[in-house]
C-alpha positions, 0 to 999 in steps of 0.5 A: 653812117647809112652803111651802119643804120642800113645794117641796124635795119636789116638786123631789126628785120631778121629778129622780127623775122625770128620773133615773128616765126617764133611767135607763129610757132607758138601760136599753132602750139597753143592752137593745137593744145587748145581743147575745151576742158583738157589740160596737161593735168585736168579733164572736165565733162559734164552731164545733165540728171535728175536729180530732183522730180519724176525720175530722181528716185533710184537715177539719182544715184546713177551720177553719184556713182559715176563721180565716185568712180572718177574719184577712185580713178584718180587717186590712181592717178588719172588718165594719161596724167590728167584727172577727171572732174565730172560737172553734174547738173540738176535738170528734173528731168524737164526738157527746157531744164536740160537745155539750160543746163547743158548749154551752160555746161558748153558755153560758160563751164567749157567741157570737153564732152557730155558723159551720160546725160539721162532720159529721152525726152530730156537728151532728145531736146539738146541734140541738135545743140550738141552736134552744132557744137560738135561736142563728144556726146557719150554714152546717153543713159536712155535706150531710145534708137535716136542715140544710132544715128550716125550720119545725122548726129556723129559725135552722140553714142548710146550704152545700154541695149537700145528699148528695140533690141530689149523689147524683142527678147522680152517678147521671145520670153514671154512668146516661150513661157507664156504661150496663148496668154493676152499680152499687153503693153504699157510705156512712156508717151516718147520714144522709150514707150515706142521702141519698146513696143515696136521690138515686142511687136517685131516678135508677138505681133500686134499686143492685145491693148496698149497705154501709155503715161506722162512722166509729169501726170501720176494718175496712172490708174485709167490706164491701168483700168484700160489694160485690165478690162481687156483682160491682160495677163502679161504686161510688158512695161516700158516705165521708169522706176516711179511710174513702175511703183505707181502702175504696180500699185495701181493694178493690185489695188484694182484686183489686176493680178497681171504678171509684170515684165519690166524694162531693166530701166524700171526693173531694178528691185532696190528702188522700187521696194523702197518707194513701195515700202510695206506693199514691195510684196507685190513685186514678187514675181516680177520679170525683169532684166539686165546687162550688168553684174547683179548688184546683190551678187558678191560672188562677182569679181566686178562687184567685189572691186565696185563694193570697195569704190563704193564703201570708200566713196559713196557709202551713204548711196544703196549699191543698187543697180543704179550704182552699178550703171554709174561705174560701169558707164565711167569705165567705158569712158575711162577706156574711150579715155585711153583709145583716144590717146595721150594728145586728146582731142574730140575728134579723137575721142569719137574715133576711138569709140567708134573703133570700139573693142572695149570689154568689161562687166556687161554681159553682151559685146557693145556695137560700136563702130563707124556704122552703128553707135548703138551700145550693148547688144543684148540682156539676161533676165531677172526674177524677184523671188523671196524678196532677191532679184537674181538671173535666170536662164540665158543671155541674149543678144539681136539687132532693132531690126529683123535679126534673130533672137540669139543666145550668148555664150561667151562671159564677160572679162575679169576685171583689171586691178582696182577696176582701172583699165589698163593704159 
């Protein structure tokens, strides 16, 4: 009897020996699927843009096209399996805003990664939260250098070419076409107006007369005053597209006959002619530049495939500039997506963004790896002439810091079928 419940006992004990090794097993299972925002059959990220205020005119639709192409994407079936849901937030471009928003989109929504959250002085303001929740904060839509900080902020990647690296060769151009002319500068009161004006600087020296704006005050015409009783007659221009309009507007109403050489962040013609509307003529002239294929060039193999995402998902949106940020962003991460594997983590995903190598419709390589989490390394310039925005001359590419000005040769890649990396 004591025989037979002794083996009962030791019986019990080997099953919850087995049960409990079991249980373990699982256990670690679920601990290594368990990513916040990733499923067997779903990827959640999320964003914080201006969908309303200073900034909403032409941004607006930055995100729309982003979300359209991840519709594109995944009627082809996703990545690795999974499909992509882009959680966009409304922050107006307000920094507390964007506090609010991004914390909810971590806490209580669970994403796995932040994807082109817009604007410096609203990203700046999440930062810190971010890298203390080590969340992927990709591909920030804004040129400010914080984005480059790789040992203070590991997982926060830029895209775009950083405000430096287009003020030096805004600066070349103007230096070359325009010698012996006064040149000044007029920006955003953060780090875009500020790194704009330190790259123009690395290469003309101090400019004869700088102002800045506040993207929440549009009395712009002071400073526009300022610049033109100092004689300006370049004017470099740091401005997001409404404060392009309004400093534009301005300096034609006081008679300042200037010509305007405008950040790609405010550059883009579509935009600004619809918020000029009978007075877009005073964009004629205007310099600007860019990364990206041209959005009225439908010779461009990479417009061709975007024009078809865009006609299907997001035909009520002009396919401006704006638009061709937004797919060609989701692509790159698309591709970061792919690098990072079929087990998908955050540290993977970082990994495979500072491994880098990814190729598409930009005009200049990415600077991606373990030392730099700067994006594009360069620009082409753009003119308004006859009411069409279009390239002239040649790509450049530099550094923020002392390098050299260089022409770039090579072309950017034709893109895959449907515009979807290959896995």
């Amino acid at each position: 009897m004591h025989r037979i419940a002794r083996r009962g006992l030791a019986a019990a004990a080997s099953l919850a020996l087995l049960v409990g090794a079991a249980a373990c097993a699982n256990d670690e299972k679920n601990a290594a699927g368990n990513v916040p925002g990733v499923t067997d059959t779903e990827i959640v990220i999320g964003t914080h843009q201006p969908l309303t205020g200073p900034a909403a005119p032409g941004y607006a639709r930055i995100s729309a096209a982003t979300k359209a192409y991840f519709a594109h994407l995944n009627s082809k079936g996703g990545v690795n399996g999974r499909k992509i849901t882009y959680k966009v937030m409304d922050d107006g471009y307000n920094p507390a805003n964007t506090e609010n928003v991004v914390r909810k989109l971590i806490l209580d929504d669970k994403v796995f990664a932040i994807l082109g959250g817009l604007g410096t002085p609203t990203h700046t303001n999440v930062l810190e939260f971010l890298e203390g929740q080590k969340v992927p904060d990709l591909f920030v839509a804004s040129g400010s250098r914080s984005w480059n900080q790789p040992d203070t902020y590991p997982t926060t990647f830029g895209w775009q070419p950083d405000y430096t690296v287009e003020g030096k060769i805004l600066a070349t151009y103007v230096k070359q076409a325009f010698p012996g002319k006064k040149v000044c500068h007029f920006g955003q009161n953060d780090d875009f107006g500020r790194d704009s004006l330190l790259g123009v600087e690395k290469v003309l020296g101090p400019v004869a007369a700088k102002q800045t704006y506040t993207p929440t005050n549009q009395q712009v015409g002071p400073a526009i005053g300022a610049l033109k009783a100092a004689g300006c007659e370049v004017i470099i221009s740091a401005t997001i597209p409404g404060f392009t309009a309004l400093a534009m507007g301005q300096a034609f109403g006081q008679g300042l006959r200037a010509q305007w050489v405008v950040s790609n962040v405010g550059a883009d013609y579509t935009t600004l002619s619809a918020q000029l509307g009978d007075k877009k003529a005073i964009l004629e002239g205007m310099i600007g530049n860019y990364y990206l294929p041209m959005a009225g060039d439908s010779a461009d193999p990479w417009i061709r495939e975007y024009t078809k995402i865009h006609q299907r998902y997001n035909g009520t949106n002009p396919l401006d500039g704006n638009a061709i940020y937004g797919y060609s962003m989701a692509y790159t991460f698309v591709q970061a997506l792919l690098a990072a594997g079929q087990d998908l983590t955050r540290e993977k995903l970082v990994d495979a963004v500072e491994k880098g190598g990814f190729q598409g419709p930009g005009l200049t390589p990415f600077r991606y790896s373990a030392d730099d989490h700067s994006g594009y390394s360069g620009v082409r310039l753009n003119r308004v002439q006859g009411g069409v925005q279009s390239y002239f001359g040649a790509t450049y590419t530099t550094d923020d810091g002392d390098g050299e000005v260089r022409e770039h040769t090579q072309p950017p890649v034709t893109p895959p079928a449907d515009a979807v990396p290959a896995s």
